[in-house]
N, C-alpha and C positions, 0 to 999 in steps of 0.2 A: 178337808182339803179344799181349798182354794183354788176355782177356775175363773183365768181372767176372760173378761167379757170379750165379743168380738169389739166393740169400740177402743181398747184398751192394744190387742193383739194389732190392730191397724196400725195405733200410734205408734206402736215397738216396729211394725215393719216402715210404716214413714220414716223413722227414728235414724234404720240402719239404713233404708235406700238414701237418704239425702246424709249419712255417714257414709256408706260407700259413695256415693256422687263428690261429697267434698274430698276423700281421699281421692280419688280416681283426679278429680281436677290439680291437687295438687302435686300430684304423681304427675302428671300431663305437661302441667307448670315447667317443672323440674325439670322434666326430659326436653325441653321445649330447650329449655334454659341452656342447660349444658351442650345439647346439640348444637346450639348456636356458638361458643365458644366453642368447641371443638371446632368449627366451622371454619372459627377466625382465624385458629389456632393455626388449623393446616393449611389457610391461604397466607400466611407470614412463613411456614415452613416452605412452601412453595415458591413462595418469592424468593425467599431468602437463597435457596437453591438452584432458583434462575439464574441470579444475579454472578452466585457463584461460578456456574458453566460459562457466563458470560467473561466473565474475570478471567479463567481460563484461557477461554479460547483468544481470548484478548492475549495473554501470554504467551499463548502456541504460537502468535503470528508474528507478536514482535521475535520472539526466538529467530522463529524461521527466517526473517528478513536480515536479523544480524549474520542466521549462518549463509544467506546468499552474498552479502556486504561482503562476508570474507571471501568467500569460493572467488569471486571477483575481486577481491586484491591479491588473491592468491593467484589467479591468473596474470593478471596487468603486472605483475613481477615478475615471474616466471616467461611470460611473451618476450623473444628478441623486439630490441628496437627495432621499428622500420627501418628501410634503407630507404633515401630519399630516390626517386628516379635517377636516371642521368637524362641530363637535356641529348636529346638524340645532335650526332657531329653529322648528319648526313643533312639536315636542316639546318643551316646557319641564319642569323636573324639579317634582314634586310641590309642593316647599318655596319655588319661587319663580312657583307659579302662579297669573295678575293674581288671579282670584276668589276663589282660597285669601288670598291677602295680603287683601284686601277684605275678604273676611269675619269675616279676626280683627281687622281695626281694626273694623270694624264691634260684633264683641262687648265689646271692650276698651271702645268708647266707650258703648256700652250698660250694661256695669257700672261705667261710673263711673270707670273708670281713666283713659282721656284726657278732656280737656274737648272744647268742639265745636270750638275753636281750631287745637289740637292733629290732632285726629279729619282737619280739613278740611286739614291741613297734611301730615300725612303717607298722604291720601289722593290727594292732588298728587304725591306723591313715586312712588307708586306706577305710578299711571299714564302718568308722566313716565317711567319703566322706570326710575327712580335709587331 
């Protein structure tokens, strides 16, 4: 029976520990590797799922703006027309006020411009509100 030497028994354990060292590094490697891609992988999932909710919500808004656009033309039809005011009659404008008109027929017929005909004619009209 054959026993190997201790110089012999060293080499066979240097043999496997720098055997297991290179497996372990390349096991190492590997996990390094794919980690990494896995990495990348789920930061393009993640984008890619951002962009999406962005899209979205980008959609909810335009929605939302077309259904306010209508509620508001559905209003603006449904509203009566305004009525315009009425210019108040208890205020009449300077130019066409009864005493102001009066008085310049008054001077008109005064100097001579209209006769008394005329004066009593369009002093009727006046009062008439025509």
């Amino acid at each position: 029976m054959f026993r190997p030497g201790r110089r012999m028994m060293r080499r066979r354990m240097l043999r496997r520990t720098v055997g297991v060292a290179a497996t372990t590094a390349v096991v190492v490697g590997t996990a390094g590797a794919v980690s990494h891609h896995q990495q990348e992988r789920y930061a393009g999932q993640d984008a890619a799922a951002q962009q999406q909710a962005q899209m979205q919500d980008l959609q909810q808004q335009e929605a939302m703006q077309q259904q306010i656009e209508q509620m508001q033309q559905q209003q603006a039809a449904a509203a009566p027309a305004p009525v315009p005011a009425a210019a108040p009659a208890a205020a009449p404008a300077a130019g066409t006020d009864l005493t102001v008109q009066l008085s310049q027929l008054a001077q008109l017929h005064a100097s001579g411009v209209l006769s008394d005909q005329e004066f009593t004619e369009a002093k009727q009209k006046v009062l008439e509100g025509g």
